[in-house]
C-alpha positions in Angstrom: -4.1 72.8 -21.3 -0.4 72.9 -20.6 -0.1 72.1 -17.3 -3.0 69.4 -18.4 -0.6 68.1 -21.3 2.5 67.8 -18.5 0.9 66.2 -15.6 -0.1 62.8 -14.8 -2.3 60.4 -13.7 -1.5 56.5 -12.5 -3.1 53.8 -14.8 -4.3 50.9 -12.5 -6.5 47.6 -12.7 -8.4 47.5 -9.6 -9.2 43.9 -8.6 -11.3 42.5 -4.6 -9.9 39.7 -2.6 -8.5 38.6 0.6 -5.2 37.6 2.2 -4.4 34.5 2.0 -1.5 31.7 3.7 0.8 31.0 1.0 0.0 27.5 1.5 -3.4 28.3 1.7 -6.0 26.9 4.1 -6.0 23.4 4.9 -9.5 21.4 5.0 -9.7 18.7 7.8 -12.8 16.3 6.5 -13.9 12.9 7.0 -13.1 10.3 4.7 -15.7 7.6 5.6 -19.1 8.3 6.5 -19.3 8.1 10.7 -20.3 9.6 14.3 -18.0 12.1 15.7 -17.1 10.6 18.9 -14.8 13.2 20.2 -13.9 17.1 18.9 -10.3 17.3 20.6 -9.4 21.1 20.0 -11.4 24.5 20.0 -12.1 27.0 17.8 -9.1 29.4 17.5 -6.6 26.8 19.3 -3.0 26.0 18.1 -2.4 22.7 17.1 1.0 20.9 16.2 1.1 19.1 12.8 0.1 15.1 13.9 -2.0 16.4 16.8 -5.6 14.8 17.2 -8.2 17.2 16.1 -11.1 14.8 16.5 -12.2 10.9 16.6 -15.0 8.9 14.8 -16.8 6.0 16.0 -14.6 3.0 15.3 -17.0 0.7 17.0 -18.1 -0.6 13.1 -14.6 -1.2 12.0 -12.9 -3.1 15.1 -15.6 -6.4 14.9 -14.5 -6.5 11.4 -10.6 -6.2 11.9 -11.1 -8.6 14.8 -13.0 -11.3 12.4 -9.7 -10.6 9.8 -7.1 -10.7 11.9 -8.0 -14.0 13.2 -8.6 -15.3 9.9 -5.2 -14.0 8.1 -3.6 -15.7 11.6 -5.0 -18.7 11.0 -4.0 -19.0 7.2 -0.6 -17.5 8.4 0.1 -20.3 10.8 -1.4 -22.9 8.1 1.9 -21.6 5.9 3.9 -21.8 8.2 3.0 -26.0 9.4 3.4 -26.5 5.7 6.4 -25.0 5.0 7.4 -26.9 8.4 6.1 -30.0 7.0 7.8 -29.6 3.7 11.6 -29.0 5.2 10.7 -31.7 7.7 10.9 -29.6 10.7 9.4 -29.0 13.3 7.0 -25.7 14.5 8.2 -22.6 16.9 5.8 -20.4 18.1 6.6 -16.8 17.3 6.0 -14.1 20.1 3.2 -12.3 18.4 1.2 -15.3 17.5 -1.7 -16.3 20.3 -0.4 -19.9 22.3 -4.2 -21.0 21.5 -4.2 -20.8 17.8 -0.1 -22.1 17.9 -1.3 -25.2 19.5 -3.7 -25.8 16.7 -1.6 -25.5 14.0 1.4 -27.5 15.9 -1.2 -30.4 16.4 -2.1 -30.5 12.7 1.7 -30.6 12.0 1.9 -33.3 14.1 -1.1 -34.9 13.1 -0.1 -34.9 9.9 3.6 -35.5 9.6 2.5 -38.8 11.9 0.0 -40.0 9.2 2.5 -39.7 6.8 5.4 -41.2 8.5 2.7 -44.4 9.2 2.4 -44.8 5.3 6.2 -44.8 4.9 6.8 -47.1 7.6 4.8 -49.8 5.9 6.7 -49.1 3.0 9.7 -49.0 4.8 9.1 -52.3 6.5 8.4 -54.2 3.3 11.6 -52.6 1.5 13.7 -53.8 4.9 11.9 -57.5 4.0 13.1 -57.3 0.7 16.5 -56.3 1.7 16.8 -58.7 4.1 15.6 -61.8 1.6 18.3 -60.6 -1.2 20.4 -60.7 1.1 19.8 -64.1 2.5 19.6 -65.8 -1.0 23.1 -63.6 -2.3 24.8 -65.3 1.1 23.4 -68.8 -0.3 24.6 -68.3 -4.0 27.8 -67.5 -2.8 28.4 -70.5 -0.8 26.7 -72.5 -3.8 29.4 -70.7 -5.9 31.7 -71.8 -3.9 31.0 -76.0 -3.6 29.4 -76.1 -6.9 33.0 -77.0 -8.4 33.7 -80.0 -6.3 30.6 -81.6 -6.8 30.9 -81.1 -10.8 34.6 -82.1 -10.2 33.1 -85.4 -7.8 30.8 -86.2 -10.5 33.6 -86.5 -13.4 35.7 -88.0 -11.5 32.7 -90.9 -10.6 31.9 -90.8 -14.4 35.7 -91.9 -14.9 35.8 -94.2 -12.5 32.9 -95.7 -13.7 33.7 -96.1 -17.3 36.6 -97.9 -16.1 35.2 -100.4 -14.2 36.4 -99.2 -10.6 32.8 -97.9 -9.4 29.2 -99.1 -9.4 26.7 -97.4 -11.7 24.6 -96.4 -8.1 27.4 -94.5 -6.7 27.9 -92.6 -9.9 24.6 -91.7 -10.0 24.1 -90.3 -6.5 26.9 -88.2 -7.3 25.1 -86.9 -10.2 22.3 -86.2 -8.1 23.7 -84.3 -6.1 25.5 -82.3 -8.5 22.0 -81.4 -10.2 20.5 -80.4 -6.6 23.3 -78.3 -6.1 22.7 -76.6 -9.2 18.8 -76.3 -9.1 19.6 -74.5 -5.8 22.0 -72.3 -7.2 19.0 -71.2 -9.9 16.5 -70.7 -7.2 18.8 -68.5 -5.5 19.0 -66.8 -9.0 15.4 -66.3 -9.1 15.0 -65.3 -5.3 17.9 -62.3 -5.9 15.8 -61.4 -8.3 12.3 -61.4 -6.7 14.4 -59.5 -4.2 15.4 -56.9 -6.0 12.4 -56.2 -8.1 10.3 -56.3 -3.9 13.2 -53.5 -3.2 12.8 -51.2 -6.5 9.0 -51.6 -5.8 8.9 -50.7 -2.2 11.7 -47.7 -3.4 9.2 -46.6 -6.1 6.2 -46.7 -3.2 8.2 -44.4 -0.8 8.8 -42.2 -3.7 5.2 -42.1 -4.4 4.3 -41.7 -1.2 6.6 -38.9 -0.6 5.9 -37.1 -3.4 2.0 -37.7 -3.5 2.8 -36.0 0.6 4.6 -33.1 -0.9 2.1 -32.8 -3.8 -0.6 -32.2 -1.6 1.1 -29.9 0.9 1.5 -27.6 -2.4 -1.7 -27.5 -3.7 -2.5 -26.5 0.1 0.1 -23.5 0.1 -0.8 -22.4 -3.2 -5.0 -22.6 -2.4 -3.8 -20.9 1.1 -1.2 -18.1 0.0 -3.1 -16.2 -2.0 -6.3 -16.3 0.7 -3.2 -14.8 3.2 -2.2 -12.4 0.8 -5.6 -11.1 0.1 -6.5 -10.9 4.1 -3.7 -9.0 4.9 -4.3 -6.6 2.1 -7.8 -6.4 3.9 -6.2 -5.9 6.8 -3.5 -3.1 6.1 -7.0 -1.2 4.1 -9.2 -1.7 7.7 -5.9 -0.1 9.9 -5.8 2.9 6.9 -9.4 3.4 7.3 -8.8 2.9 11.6 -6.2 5.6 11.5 -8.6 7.9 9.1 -11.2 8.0 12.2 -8.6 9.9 14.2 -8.5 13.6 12.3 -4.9 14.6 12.6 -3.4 18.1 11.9 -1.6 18.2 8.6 0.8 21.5 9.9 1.0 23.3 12.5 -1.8 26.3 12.4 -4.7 27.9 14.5 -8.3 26.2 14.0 -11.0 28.0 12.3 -14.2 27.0 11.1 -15.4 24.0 13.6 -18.3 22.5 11.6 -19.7 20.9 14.9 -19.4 21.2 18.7 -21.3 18.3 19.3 -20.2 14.5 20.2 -22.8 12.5 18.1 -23.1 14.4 15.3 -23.2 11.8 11.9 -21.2 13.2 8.9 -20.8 12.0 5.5 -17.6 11.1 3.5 -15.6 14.6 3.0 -17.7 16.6 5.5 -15.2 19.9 6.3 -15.6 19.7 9.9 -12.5 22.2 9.9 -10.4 24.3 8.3 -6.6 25.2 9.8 -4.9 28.4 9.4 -1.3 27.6 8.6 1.2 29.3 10.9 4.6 30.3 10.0 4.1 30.9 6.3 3.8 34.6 4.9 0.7 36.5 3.8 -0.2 36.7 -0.4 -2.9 38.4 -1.5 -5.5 36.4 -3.4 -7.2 38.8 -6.1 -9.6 39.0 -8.8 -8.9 40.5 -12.1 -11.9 41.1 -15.1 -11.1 40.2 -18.3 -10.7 44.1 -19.4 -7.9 44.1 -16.8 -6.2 41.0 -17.1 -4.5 41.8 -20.8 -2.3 44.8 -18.9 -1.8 43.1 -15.8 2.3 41.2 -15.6 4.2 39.7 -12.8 6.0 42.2 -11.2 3.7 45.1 -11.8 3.8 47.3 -8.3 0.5 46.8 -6.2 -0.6 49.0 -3.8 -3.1 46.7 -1.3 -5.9 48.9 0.3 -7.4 46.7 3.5 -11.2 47.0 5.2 -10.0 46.0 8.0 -8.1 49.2 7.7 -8.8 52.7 6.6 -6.6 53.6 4.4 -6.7 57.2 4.7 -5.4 56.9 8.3 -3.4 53.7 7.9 -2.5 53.6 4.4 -2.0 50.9 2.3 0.5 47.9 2.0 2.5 47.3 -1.0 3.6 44.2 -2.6 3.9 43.1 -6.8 2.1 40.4 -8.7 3.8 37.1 -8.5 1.2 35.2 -10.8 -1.8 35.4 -12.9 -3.9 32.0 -13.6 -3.2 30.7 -17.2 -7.2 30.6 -17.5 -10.4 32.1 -16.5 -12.4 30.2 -13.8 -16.4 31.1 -11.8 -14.9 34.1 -9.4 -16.2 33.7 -5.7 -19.6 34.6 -4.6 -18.9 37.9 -2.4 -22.0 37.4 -0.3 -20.1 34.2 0.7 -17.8 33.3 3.6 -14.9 32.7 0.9 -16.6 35.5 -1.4 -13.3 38.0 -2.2 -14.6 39.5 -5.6 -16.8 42.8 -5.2 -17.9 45.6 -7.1 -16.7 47.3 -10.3 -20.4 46.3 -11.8 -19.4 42.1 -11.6 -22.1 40.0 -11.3 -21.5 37.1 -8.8 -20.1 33.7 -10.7 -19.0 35.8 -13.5 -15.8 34.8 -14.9 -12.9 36.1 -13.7 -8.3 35.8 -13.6 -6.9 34.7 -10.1 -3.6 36.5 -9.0 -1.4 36.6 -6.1 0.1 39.3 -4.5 3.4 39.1 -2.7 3.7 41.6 0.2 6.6 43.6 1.3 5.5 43.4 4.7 2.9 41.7 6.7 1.9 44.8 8.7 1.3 48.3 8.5 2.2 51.2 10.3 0.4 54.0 12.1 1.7 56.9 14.5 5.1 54.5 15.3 2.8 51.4 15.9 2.6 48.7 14.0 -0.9 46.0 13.2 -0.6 42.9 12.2 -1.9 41.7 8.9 -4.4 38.2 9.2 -5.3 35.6 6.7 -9.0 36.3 5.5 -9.0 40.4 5.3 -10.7 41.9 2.7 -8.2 43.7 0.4 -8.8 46.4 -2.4 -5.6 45.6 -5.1 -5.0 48.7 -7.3 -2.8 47.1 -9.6 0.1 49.7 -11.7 -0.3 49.4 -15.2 1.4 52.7 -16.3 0.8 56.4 -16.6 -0.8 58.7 -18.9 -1.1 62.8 -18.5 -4.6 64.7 -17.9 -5.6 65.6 -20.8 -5.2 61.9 -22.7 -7.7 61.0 -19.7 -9.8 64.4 -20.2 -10.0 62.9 -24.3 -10.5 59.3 -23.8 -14.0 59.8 -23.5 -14.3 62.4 -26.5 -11.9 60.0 -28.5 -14.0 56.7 -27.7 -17.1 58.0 -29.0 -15.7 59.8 -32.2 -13.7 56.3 -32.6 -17.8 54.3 -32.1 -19.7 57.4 -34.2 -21.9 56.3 -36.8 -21.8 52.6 -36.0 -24.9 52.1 -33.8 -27.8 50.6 -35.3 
């Protein structure tokens, strides 16, 4: 019992899993549902991160994106004649837009800026009329201005002569006359200014109108138009995002496991795997299983000695590594009669809850007689996990304890 009370034993948790990248395994899948068309790359081949892994069937898509891109062209060159129209200038054709479609839109500027330069011109003629006639008649009152003086002075002069005897009544009187035609035309010049001027602010006003009613109507057109543009090449940009989602690219470089399909043809359904990539470059964890007994002991840090099937450890021993982290919360432990099964044994029945934790390893190899074997993401690992020590003979009473500690408490 001495030599029991002195030496000891290791305490560890035992937990099953695999190795795993550090960035873990990345799933290619479709997005949209479609016919693989093309698998570019073979099973176990190195790819380059942006490489084409495989293409879908774009034949559905490209009718559409032609039938939108000709309609957000059209509403693009429709703003573009308007805003044309509205600064009063004339249309260039862009390199990227089609000469057909250009000519279109350049004829409706055209057609349009001519319908509305007919309406002014009317307009414009009549106000020219008016300014013309105001003219005429201010030219007349100022001559009128001018002689009206004499005459009134003439027919004073007649009205002295007469009251004194010097002139005939008749003489004095056509003097008069003429005085009062002189001044009746002076009015009606008055009165023609007038009509003049009120013919110009009318024709003005009617330009205005004209103008504005023109400008009116070309925004109403944008603002019907703009948003129809805006919502096309929304479309658009969504079509050329789905377009580039039918070429599979490689999201990292990494080796290609897992092809779901060999076969040109084949119809898949939105986020179908049909590939998994084993990242290259990054280092090896280990991706293990603890049971709830375990997980209370088990801390970041702890020493882990890894035990490998692909292995034997008796000949090859085991690699090393520490925990780096333990899941804050229990989740359904992997099936182990499944491809990404890791947790078997210790009694554990498949689905049954269960603490992920990763395993940092010193190296990702192990030696044997001077030689050295690379360690490969998916092998099966055994994690015996160092909680602490205890000497032989606590282990040879833990049973005998347990069972005094339980006596007398069974039903």
């Amino acid at each position: 019992f001495g030599w029991a009370a002195l030496a000891t034993l290791d305490i560890v948790a035992v937990a099953e899993g695999k190795l795993v990248p550090s960035g873990y395994l990345k799933i290619v899948q479709a997005a949209e549902q479609g016919i693989v068309r093309e698998i570019a790359v073979r099973e176990g081949e190195t790819v380059y991160a942006g490489q084409v892994l495989a293409r879908m069937d774009a034949a559905l898509s490209e009718s559409d994106a032609r039938a939108l891109a000709s309609d957000h062209l059209a509403r693009r060159l429709a703003l573009r004649r308007i805003d044309a129209q509205l600064a009063g200038e004339s249309m260039l054709r862009r390199h990227d837009e089609p000469a057909e479609a250009f000519a279109q839109a350049q004829a409706q500027h055209a057609a349009n800026v001519r319908a509305h330069q007919n309406a002014l011109a009317q307009e414009r003629s009549a106000l020219a009329r008016a300014r013309h006639e105001l003219a005429a008649a201010e030219e007349v009152k100022a001559k009128l201005l001018q002689v009206l003086p004499h005459f009134r002075e003439q027919e004073r002069a007649f009205a002295r002569l007469v009251s004194d005897g010097f002139a005939g009544r008749l003489l004095y009187t056509d003097k008069q006359r003429e005085l009062i035609e002189r001044e009746q035309d002076f009015r009606s010049q008055e009165f023609v200014i007038a009509g003049a001027r009120a013919a110009i602010a009318q024709s003005e006003q009617h330009i205005a109108r004209i103008d504005a009613e023109y400008r009116r109507q070309l925004r109403a057109e944008r603002a019907e138009i703009a948003p129809q543009a805006e919502r096309l090449r929304q479309e658009l940009e969504k079509l050329a995002h789905r377009h580039e989602l039918l070429e599979l690219r490689a999201p990292q470089e990494g080796v290609v496991k897992d092809l779901a399909t060999h076969t040109p043809g084949t119809v898949v359904a939105p986020g179908t795997i049909l590939m998994t990539l084993v990242p290259a470059g990054e280092r090896l964890r280990a991706e293990v299983w603890l049971a709830n007994d375990d997980v209370g002991f088990v801390r970041a840090g702890q020493e882990v000695k890894l035990k490998l099937a692909a292995f034997q450890f008796q000949k090859y021993g085991m690699a090393k590594g520490a925990v780096a982290q333990i899941s804050a919360d229990a989740t359904e432990a992997p099936n182990p009669n499944t491809r990404s099964g890791a947790l078997a044994g210790r009694d554990r029945p498949a689905g049954a809850l269960a603490f992920r934790a990763l395993v940092d390893l010193e190296r990702e190899f192990i030696e044997s007689d001077g030689r050295r074997y690379r360690l490969a993401p998916g092998m099966q690992v055994s994690a015996e996990i160092h909680l602490g020590e205890r000497t032989v003979l606590e282990y040879l009473l833990s049973p005998v304890r347990k069972a005094f500690h339980e006596a007398g408490r069974e039903r």
